[in-house]
py3Dmol code that shows the C-alpha trace and the ligand (Angstrom):
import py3Dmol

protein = """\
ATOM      1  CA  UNK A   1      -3.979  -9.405  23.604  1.00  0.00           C
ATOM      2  CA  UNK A   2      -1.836  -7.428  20.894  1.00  0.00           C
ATOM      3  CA  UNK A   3       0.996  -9.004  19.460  1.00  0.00           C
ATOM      4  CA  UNK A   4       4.342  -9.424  22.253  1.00  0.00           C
ATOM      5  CA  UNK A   5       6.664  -6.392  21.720  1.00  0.00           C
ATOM      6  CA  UNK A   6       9.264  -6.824  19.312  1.00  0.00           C
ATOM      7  CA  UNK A   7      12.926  -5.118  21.038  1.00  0.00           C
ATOM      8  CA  UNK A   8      13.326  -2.035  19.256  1.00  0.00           C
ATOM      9  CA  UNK A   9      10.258  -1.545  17.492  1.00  0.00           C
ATOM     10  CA  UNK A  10       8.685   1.250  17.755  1.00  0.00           C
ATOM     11  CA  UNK A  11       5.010   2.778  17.296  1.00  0.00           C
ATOM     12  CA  UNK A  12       3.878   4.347  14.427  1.00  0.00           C
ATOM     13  CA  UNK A  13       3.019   7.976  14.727  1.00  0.00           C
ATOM     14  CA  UNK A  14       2.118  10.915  12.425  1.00  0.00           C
ATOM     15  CA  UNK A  15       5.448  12.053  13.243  1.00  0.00           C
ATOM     16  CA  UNK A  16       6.932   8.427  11.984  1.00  0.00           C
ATOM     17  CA  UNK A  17       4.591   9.088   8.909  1.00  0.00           C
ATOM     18  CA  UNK A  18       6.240  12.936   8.157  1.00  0.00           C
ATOM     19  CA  UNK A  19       9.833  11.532   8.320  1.00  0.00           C
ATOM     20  CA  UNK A  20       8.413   8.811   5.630  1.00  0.00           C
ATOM     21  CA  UNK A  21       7.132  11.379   3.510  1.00  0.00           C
ATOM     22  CA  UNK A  22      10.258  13.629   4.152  1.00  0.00           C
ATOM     23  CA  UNK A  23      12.709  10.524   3.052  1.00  0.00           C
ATOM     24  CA  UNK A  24      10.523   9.424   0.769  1.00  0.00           C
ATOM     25  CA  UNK A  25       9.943   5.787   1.720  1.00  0.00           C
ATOM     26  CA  UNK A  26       7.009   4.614   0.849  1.00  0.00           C
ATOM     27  CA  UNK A  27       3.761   4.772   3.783  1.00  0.00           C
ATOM     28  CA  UNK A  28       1.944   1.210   3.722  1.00  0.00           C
ATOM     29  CA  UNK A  29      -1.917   1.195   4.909  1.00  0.00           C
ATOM     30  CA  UNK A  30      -4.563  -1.554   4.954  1.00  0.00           C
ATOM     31  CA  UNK A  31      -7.983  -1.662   6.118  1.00  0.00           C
ATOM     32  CA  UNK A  32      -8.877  -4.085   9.242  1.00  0.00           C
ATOM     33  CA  UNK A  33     -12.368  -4.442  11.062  1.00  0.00           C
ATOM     34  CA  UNK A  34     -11.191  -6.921  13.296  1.00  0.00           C
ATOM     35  CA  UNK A  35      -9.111  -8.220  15.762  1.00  0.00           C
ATOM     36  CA  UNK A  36      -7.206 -11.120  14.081  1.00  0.00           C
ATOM     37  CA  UNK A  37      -6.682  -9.026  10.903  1.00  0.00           C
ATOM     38  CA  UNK A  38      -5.316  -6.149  13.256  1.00  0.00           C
ATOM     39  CA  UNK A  39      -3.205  -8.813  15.026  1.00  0.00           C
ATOM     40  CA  UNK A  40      -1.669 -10.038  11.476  1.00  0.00           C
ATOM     41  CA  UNK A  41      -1.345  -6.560   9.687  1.00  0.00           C
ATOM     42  CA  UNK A  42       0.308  -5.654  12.780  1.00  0.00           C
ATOM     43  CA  UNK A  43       2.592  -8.581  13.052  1.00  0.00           C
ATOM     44  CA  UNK A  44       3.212  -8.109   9.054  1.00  0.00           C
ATOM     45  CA  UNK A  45       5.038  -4.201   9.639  1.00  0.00           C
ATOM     46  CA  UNK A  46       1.907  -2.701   8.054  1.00  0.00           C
ATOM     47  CA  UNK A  47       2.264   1.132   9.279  1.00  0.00           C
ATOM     48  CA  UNK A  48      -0.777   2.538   9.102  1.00  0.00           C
ATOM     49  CA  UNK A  49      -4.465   0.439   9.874  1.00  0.00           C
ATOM     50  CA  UNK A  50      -7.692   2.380   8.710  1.00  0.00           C
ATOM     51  CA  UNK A  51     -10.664   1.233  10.276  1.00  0.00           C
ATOM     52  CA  UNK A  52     -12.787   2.303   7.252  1.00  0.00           C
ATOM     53  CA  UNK A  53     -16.680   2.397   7.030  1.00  0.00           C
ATOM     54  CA  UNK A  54     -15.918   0.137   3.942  1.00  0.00           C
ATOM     55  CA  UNK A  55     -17.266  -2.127   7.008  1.00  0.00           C
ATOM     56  CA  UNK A  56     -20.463  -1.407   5.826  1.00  0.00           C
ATOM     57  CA  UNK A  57     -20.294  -3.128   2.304  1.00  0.00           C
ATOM     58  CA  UNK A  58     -17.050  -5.963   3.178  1.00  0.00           C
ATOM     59  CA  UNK A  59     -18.143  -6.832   6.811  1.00  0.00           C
ATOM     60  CA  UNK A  60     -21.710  -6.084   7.575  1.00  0.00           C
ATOM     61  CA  UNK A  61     -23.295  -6.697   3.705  1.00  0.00           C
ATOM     62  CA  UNK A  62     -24.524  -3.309   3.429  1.00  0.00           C
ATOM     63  CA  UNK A  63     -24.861  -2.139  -0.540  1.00  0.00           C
ATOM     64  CA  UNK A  64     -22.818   0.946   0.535  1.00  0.00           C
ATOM     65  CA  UNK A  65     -21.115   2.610   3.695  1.00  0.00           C
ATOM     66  CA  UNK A  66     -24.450   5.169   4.224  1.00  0.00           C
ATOM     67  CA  UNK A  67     -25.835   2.549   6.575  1.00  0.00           C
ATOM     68  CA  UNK A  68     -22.496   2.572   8.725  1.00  0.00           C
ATOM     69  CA  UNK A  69     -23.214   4.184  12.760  1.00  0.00           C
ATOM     70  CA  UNK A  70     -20.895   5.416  14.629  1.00  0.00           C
ATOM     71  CA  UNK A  71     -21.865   2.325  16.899  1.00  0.00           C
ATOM     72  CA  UNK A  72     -20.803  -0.413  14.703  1.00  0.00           C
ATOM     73  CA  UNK A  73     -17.915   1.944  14.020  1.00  0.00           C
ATOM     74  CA  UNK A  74     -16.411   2.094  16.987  1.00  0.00           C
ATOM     75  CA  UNK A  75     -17.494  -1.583  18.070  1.00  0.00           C
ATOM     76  CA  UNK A  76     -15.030  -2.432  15.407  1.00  0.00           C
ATOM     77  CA  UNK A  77     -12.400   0.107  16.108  1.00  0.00           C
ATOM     78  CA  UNK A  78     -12.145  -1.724  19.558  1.00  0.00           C
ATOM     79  CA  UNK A  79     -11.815  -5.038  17.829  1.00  0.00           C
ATOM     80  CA  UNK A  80      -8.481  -3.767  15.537  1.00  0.00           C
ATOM     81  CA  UNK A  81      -7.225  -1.646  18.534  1.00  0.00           C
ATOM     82  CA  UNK A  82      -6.650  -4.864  20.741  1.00  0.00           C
ATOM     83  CA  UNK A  83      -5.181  -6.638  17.661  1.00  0.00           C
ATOM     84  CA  UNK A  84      -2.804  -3.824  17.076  1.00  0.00           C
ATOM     85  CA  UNK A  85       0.400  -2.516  19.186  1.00  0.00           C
ATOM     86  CA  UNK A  86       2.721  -0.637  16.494  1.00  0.00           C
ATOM     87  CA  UNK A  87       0.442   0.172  13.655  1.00  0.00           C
ATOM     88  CA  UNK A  88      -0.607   3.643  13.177  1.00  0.00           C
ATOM     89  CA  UNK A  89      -4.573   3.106  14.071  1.00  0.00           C
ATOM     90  CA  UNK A  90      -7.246   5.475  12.339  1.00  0.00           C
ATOM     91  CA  UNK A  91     -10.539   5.121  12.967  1.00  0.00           C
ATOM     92  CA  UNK A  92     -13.155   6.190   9.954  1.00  0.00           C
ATOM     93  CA  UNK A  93     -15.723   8.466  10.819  1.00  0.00           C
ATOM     94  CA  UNK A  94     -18.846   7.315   9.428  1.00  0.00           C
ATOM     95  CA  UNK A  95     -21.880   9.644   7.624  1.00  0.00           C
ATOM     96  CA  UNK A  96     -23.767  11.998   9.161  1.00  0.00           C
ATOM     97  CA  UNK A  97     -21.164  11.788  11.976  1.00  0.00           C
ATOM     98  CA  UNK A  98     -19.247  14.770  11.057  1.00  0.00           C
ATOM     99  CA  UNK A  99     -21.858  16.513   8.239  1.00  0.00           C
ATOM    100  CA  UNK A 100     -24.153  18.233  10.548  1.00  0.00           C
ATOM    101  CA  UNK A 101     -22.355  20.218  13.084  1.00  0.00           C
ATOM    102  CA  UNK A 102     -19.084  20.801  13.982  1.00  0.00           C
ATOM    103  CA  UNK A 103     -19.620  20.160  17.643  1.00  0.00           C
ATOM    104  CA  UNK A 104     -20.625  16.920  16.906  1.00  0.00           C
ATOM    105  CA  UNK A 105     -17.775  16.629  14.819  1.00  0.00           C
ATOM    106  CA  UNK A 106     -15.770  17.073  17.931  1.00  0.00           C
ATOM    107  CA  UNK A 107     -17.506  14.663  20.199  1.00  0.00           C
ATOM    108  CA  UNK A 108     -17.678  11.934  17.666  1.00  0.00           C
ATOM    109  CA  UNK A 109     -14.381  12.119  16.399  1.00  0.00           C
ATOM    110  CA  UNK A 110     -13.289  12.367  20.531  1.00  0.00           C
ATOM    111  CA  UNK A 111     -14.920   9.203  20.736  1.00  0.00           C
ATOM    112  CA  UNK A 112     -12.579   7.181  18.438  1.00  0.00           C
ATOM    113  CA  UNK A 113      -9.780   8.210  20.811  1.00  0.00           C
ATOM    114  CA  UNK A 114     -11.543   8.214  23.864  1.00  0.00           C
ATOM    115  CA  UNK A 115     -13.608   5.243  23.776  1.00  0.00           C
ATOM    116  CA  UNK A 116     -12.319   3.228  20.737  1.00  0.00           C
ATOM    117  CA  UNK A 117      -8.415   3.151  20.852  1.00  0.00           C
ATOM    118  CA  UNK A 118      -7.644   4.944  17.793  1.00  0.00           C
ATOM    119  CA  UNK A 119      -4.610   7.494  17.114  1.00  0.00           C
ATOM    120  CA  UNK A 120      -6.833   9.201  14.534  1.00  0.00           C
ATOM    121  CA  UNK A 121      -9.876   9.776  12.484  1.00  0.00           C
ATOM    122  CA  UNK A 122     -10.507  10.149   8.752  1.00  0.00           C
ATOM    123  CA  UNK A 123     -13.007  12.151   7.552  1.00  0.00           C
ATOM    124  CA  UNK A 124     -14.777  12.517   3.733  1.00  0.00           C
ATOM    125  CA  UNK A 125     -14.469  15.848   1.718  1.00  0.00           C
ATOM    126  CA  UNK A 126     -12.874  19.385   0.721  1.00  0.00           C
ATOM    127  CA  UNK A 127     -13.631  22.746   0.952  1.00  0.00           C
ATOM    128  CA  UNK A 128     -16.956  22.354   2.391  1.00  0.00           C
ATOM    129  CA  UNK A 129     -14.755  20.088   5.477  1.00  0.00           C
ATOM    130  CA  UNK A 130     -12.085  22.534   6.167  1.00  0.00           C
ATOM    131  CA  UNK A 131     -14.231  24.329   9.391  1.00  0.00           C
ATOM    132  CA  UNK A 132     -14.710  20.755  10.962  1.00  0.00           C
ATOM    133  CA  UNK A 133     -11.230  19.993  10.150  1.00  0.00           C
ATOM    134  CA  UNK A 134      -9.775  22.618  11.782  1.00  0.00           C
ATOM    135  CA  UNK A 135     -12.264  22.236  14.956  1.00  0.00           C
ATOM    136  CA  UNK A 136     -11.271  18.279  15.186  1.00  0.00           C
ATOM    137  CA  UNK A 137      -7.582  19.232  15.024  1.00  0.00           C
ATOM    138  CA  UNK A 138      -7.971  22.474  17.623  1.00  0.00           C
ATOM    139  CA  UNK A 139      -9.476  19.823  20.145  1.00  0.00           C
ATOM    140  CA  UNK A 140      -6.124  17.442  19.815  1.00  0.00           C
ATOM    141  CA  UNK A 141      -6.836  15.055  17.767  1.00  0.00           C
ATOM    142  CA  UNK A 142      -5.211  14.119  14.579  1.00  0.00           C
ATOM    143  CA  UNK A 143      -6.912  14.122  11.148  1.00  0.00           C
ATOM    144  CA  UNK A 144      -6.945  12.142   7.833  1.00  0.00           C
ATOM    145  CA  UNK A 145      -8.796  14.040   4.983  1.00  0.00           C
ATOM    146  CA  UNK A 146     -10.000  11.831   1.577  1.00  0.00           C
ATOM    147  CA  UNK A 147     -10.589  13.417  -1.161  1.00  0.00           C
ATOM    148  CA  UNK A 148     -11.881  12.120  -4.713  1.00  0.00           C
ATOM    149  CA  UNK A 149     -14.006   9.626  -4.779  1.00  0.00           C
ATOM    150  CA  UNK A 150     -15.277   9.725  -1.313  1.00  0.00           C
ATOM    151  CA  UNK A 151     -17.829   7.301  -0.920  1.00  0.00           C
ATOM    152  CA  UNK A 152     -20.300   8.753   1.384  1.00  0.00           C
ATOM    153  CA  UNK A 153     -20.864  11.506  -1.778  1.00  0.00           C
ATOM    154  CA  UNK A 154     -22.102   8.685  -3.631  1.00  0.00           C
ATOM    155  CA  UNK A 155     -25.203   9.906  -5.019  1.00  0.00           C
ATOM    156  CA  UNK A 156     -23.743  13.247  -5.332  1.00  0.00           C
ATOM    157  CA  UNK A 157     -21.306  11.791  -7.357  1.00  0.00           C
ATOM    158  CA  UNK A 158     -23.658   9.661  -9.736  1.00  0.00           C
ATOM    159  CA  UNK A 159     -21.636   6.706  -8.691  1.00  0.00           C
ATOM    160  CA  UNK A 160     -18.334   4.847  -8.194  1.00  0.00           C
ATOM    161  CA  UNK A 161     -16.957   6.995 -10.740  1.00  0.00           C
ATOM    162  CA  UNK A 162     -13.182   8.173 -11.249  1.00  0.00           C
ATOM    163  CA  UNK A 163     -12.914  12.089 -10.137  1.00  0.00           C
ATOM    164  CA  UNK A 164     -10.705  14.514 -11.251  1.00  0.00           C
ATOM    165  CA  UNK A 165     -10.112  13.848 -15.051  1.00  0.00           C
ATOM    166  CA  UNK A 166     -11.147  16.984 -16.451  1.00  0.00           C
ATOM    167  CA  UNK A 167      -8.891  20.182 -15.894  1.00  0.00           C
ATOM    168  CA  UNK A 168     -11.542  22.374 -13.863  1.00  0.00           C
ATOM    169  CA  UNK A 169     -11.966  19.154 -11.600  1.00  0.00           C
ATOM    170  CA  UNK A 170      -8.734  18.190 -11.132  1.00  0.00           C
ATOM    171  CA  UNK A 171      -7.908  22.070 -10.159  1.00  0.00           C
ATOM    172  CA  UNK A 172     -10.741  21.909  -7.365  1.00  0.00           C
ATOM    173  CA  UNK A 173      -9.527  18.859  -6.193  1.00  0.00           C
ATOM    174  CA  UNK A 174      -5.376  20.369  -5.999  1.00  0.00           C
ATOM    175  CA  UNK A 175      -7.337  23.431  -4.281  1.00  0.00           C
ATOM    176  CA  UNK A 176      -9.277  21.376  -1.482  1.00  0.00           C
ATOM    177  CA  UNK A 177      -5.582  19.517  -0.851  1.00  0.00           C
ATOM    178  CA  UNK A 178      -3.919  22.346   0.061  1.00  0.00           C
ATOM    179  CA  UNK A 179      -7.075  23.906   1.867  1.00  0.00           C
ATOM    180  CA  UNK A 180      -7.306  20.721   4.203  1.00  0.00           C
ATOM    181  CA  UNK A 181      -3.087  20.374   4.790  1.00  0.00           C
ATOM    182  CA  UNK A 182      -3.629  24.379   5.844  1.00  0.00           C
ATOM    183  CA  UNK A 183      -6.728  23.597   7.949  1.00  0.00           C
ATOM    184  CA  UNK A 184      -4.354  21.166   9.828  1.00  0.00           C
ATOM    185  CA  UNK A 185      -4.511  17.121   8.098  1.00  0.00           C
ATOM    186  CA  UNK A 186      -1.534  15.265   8.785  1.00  0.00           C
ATOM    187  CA  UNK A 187      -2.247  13.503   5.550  1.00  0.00           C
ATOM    188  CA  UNK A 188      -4.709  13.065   2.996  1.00  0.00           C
ATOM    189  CA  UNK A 189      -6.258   9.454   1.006  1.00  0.00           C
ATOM    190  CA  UNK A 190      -6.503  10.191  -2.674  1.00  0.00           C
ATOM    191  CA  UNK A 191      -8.830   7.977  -3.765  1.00  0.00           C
ATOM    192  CA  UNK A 192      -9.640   7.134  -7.799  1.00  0.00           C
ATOM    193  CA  UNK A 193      -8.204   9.519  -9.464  1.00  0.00           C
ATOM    194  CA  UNK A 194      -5.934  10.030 -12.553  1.00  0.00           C
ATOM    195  CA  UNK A 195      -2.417   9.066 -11.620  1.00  0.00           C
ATOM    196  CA  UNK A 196      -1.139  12.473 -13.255  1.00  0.00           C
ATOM    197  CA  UNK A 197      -3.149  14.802 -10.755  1.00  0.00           C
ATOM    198  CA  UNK A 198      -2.367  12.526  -8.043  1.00  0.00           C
ATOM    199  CA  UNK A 199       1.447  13.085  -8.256  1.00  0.00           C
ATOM    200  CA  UNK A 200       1.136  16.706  -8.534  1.00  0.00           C
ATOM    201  CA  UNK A 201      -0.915  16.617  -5.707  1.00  0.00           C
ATOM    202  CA  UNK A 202       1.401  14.860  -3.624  1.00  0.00           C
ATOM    203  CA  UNK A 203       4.437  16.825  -5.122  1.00  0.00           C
ATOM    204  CA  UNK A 204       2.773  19.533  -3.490  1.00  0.00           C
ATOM    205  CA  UNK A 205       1.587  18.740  -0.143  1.00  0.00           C
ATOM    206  CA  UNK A 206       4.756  19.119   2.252  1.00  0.00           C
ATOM    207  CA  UNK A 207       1.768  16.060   4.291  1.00  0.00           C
ATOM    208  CA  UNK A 208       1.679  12.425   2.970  1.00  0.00           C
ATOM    209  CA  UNK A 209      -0.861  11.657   0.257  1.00  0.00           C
ATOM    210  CA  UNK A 210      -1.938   8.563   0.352  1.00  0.00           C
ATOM    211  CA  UNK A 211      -3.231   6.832  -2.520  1.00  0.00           C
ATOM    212  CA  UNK A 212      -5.757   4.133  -3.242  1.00  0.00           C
ATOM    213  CA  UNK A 213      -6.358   3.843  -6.795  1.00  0.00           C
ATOM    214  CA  UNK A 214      -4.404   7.369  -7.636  1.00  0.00           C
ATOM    215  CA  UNK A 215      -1.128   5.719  -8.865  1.00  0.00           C
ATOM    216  CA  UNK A 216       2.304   5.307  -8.138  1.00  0.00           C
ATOM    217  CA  UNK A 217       3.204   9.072  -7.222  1.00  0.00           C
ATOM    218  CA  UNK A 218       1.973   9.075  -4.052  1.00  0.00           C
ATOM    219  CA  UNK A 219       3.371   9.305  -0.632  1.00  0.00           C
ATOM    220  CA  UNK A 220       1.891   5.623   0.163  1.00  0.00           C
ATOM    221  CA  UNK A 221      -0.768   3.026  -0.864  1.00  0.00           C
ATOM    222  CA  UNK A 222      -3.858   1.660   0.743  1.00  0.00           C
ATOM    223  CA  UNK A 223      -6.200  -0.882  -0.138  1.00  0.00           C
ATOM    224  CA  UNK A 224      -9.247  -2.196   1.177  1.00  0.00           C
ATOM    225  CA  UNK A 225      -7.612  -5.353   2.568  1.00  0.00           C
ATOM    226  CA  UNK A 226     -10.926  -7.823   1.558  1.00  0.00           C
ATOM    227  CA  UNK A 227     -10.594  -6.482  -1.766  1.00  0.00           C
ATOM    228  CA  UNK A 228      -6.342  -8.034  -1.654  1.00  0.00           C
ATOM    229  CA  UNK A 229      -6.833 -10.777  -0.009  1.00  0.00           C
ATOM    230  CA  UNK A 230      -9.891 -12.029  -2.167  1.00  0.00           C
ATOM    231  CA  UNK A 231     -12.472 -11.760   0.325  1.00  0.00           C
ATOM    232  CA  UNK A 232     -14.805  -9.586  -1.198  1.00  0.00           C
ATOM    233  CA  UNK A 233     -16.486 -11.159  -4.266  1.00  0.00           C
ATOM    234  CA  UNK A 234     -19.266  -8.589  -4.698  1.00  0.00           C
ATOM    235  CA  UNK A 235     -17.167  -6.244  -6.644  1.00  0.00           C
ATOM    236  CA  UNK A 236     -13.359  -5.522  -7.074  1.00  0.00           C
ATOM    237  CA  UNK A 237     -11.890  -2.118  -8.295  1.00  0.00           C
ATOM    238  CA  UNK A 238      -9.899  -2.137 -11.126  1.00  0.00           C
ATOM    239  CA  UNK A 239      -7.235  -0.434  -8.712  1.00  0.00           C
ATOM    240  CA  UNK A 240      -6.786  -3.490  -6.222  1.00  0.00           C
ATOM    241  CA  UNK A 241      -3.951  -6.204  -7.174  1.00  0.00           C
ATOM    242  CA  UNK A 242      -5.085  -9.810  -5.221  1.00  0.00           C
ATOM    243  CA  UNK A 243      -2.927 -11.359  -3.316  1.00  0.00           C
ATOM    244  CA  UNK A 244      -4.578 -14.653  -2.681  1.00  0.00           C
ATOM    245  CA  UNK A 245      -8.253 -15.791  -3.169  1.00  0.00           C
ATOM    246  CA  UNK A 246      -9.345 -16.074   0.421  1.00  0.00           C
ATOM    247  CA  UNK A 247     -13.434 -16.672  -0.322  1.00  0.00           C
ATOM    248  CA  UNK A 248     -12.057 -20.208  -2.569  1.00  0.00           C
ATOM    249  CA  UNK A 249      -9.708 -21.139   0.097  1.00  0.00           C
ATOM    250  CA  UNK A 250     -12.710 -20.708   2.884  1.00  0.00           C
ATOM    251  CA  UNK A 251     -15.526 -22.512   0.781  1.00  0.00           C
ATOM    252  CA  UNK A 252     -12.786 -25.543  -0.204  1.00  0.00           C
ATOM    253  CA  UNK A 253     -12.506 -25.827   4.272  1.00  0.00           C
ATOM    254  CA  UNK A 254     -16.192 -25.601   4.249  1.00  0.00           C
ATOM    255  CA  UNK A 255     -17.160 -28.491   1.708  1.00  0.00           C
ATOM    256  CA  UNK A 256     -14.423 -30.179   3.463  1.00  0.00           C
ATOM    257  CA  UNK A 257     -15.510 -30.064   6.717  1.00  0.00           C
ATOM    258  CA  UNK A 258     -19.302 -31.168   5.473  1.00  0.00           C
ATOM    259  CA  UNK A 259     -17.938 -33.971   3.722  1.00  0.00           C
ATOM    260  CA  UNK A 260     -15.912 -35.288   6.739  1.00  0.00           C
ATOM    261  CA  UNK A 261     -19.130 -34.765   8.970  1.00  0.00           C
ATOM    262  CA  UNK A 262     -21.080 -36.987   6.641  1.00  0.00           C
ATOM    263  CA  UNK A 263     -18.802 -39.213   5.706  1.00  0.00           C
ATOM    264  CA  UNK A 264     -17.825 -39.471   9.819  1.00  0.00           C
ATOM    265  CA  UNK A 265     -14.080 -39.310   9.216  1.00  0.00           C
ATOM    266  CA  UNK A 266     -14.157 -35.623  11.609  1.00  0.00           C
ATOM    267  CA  UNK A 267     -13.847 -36.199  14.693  1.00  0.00           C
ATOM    268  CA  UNK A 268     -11.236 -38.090  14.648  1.00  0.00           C
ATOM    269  CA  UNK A 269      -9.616 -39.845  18.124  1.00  0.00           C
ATOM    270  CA  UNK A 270      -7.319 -37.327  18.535  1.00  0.00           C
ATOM    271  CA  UNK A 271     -10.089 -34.332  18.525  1.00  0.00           C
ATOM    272  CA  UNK A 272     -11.609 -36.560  21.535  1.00  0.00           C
ATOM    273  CA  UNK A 273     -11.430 -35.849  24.914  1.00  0.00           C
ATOM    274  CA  UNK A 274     -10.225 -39.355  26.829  1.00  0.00           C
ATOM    275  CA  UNK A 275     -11.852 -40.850  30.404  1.00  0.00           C
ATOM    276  CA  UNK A 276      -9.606 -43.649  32.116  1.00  0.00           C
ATOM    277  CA  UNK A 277     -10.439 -47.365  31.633  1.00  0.00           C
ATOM    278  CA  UNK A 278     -11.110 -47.353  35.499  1.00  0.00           C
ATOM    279  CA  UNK A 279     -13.117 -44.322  35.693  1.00  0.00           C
ATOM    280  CA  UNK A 280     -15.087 -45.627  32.725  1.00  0.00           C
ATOM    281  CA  UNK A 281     -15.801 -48.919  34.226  1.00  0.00           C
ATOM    282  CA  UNK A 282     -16.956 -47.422  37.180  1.00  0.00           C
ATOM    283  CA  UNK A 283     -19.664 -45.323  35.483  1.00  0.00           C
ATOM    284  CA  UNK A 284     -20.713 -48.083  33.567  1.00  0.00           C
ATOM    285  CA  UNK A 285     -21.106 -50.312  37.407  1.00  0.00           C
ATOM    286  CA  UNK A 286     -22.465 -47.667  38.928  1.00  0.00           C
ATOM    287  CA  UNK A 287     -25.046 -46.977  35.551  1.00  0.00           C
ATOM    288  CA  UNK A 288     -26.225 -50.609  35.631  1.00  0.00           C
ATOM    289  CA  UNK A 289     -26.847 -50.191  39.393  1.00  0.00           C
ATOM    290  CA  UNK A 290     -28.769 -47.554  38.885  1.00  0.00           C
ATOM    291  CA  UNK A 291     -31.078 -49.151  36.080  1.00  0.00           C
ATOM    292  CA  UNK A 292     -31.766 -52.347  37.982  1.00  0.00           C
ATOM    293  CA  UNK A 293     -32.426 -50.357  41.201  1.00  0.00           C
ATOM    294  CA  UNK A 294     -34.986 -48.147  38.634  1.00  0.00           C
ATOM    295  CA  UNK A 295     -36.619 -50.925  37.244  1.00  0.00           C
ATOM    296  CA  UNK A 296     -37.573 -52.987  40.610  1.00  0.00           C
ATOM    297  CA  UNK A 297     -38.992 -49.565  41.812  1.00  0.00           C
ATOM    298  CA  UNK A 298     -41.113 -49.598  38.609  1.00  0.00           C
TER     299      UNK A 298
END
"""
ligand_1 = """\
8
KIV
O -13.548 3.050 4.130
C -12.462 2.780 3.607
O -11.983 1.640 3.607
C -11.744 3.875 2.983
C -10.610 3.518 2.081
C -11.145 3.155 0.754
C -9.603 4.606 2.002
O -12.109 4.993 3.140
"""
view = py3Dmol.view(width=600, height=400)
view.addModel(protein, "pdb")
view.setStyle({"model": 0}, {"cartoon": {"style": "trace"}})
view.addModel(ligand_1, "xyz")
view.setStyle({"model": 1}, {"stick": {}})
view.zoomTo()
view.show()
């Protein structure tokens, strides 16, 4: 069940997001893969929760998001859409999902909607993206480019790497912004990238830009939420601020719990279920019964 409806509260939109970018309040997004994290996010005011295919790496243990199906995608998009009733939900569509053909473009990114209870996909690249963007938008369905690092170009890329620093890069990159607003995305991620390019970027997209790693002269700011809350121990950008250490405060419950097992301080009487002096008794009668009547037969 989502969270109970709040009078007056309203649904997030891509329409809610334009007036954002319009009165320039800042657009807040956070990853969730699950339903409890939806629930909270949603409960929190968060207004916009990606489902990304970081899955892959925070979630499933994969070393990057290549390994991510649309399957485990949209098993997950479930999960977060039953957590969350106002959020702005936009599902991640994962590679080879959208690289191929456009048609399957279509179909997968209809599935998200369809079958999965998002409001949206997002979807990797430029240029080379603005034909499948403008299919997945013709067939009603709103979409989120990324540009920068996107991390399904990994080994295109050579890496993690920051993009955009050099002048012919950074061009390419203001280029493939305004190609994919004009193909028809309602906003676009900006992810790892000087925070210089990233403002002019957003100064000129009359869409939200949406940054993660890209500075403070964006639109709005996401984060991979495992990567705020401490969850994620693997690796942490240099971009992400934590805002608690999660993985500490789950081992410290875990030695606890062990230690209470062995020690046999957990359970405790009040974790017990109780039975009725009388009813007790009774078993025990009817047990010894039982026994004696066992043994003669014997
Ligand atoms: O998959 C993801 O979580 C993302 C964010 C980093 C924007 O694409």
């Amino acid at each position: 069940m989502p969270s109970s409806p709040t009078p007056g509260r309203q649904k997030l939109t891509t329409s809610t997001l334009a007036a954002k970018k319009k009165s320039g309040e800042p657009i807040t997004m956070l990853t969730a893969y699950d339903y409890p994290t939806a629930l909270a996010l949603d409960r929190a005011g968060i207004d916009c929760i990606l489902v990304g295919d970081s899955l892959g790496m925070v979630v499933l243990g994969y070393e990057n998001t290549l390994s991510v199906t649309m399957e485990d995608m949209l098993h997950h998009c479930r999960a977060v859409a039953r957590g969350a009733r106002y959020a702005h939900r936009i599902g991640d569509m994962p590679f080879m999902s959208y690289q191929a053909s456009r048609t399957d473009a279509v179909r997968n990114a209809g599935r998200f909607l369809q079958e999965a209870g998002m409001d949206a996909v997002k979807l990797e690249g430029g240029r080379e993206v603005v034909e499948t963007v403008e299919g997945i938008v013709a067939a009603g369905i709103p979409v989120m480019g990324h540009l920068g690092l996107t991390p399904q170009s990994l080994h295109r890329l050579g890496g993690y790497k920051v993009q955009g620093r050099s002048a012919a890069a950074a061009r390419r990159l203001v280029e493939d912004a305004g190609l994919l607003e004009d193909a028809g995305c309602y906003a676009i991620i900006l992810e790892a990238i000087p925070d210089r390019l990233a403002e002019i970027i957003a100064r000129r997209l009359r869409i939200p830009a949406i940054g993660i790693g890209a500075g403070a002269g964006c639109d709005g700011q996401a984060l991979v939420t495992n990567d705020m809350l401490g969850s994620f121990e693997q690796f942490t950008p240099k971009f992400a601020r934590k805002y608690a250490d999660v993985s500490a405060v789950m081992e410290e419950a875990f030695r606890a719990y062990i230690a209470d097992v062995g020690a046999r301080r957990f359970p405790a009487p009040e974790h017990a279920y109780p039975m009725s002096d009388e009813e007790y008794e009774s078993l025990l009668r009817g047990l010894r019964t039982k026994s004696t009547r066992l043994r003669t037969a014997n």
